[in-house]
C-alpha positions in Angstrom: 0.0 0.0 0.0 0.9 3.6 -1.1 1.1 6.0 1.0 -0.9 9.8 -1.2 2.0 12.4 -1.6 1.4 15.3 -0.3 0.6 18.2 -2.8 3.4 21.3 -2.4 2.4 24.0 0.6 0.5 27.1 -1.9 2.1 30.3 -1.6 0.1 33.1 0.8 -3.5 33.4 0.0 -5.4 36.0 -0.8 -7.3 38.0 2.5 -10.8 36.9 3.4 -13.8 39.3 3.2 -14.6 40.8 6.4 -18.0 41.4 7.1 -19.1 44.9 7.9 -20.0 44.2 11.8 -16.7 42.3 12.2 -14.6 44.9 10.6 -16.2 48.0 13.2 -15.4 44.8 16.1 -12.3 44.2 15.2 -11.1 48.2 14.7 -13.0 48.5 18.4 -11.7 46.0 20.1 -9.2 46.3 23.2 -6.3 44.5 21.7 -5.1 42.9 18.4 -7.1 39.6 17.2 -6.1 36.3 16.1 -8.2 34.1 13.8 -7.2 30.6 15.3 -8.6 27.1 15.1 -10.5 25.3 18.4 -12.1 21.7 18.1 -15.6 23.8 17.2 -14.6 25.9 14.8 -12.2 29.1 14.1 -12.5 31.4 16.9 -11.6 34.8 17.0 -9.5 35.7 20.2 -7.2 38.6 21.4 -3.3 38.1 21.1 -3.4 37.8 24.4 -5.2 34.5 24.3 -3.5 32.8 21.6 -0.6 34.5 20.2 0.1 35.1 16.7 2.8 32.3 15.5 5.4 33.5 12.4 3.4 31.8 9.7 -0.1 34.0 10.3 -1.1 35.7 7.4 -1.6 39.3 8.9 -4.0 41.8 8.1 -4.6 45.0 8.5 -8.0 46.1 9.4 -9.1 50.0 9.5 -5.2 50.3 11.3 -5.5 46.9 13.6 -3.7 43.8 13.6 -5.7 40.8 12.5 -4.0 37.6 12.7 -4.8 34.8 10.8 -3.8 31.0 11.7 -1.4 29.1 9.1 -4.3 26.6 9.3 -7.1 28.6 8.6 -5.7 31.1 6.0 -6.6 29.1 3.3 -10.0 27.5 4.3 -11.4 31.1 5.3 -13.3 32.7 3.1 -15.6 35.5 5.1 -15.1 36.5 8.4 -18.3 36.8 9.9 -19.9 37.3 14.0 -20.0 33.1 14.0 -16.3 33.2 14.7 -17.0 35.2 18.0 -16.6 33.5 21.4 -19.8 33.9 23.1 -18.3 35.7 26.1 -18.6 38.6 23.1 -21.6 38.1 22.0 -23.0 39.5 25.5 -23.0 42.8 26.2 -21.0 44.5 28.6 -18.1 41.8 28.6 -14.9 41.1 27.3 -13.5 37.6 26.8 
């Protein structure tokens, strides 16, 4: 039996769309935000959570940092409020 050969890593890819509530939460938020990958789903957390690691794609949203896992850079393809821990969905609190 043969093991498949993996295909070549792809060079960086393109940004995802950002939608328009996620862009204003991420240019309001407290600190910098990571794009990173739980056993639900990606998350988005603050740097201070889960640090951005040397192969993030980084973007830059309205003047902030947004970091995006090596693993979810190329499955992404809209950032939306779904990627939100819950913690921020209520109001009043920070995660």
């Amino acid at each position: 039996m043969t093991m498949p050969v993996k295909s070549p890593k792809k060079g960086p890819t393109a940004p995802p769309e950002i939608s328009p509530e996620m862009r204003e939460y991420i240019i309001k938020s407290f600190s910098e935000l990571r794009l990173c990958t739980t056993c639900e789903g990606p998350i988005l957390l603050p740097v201070r959570l889960s640090p951005p690691k040397p192969m993030d794609q980084k973007v830059d949203v309205g003047g902030r940092a947004l970091y995006i896992s090596a693993v979810q850079a190329p499955r992404i393809k809209r950032i939306d409020s779904s990627m939100l821990p819950r913690c921020a969905l209520r109001k009043g609190r920070k995660c």
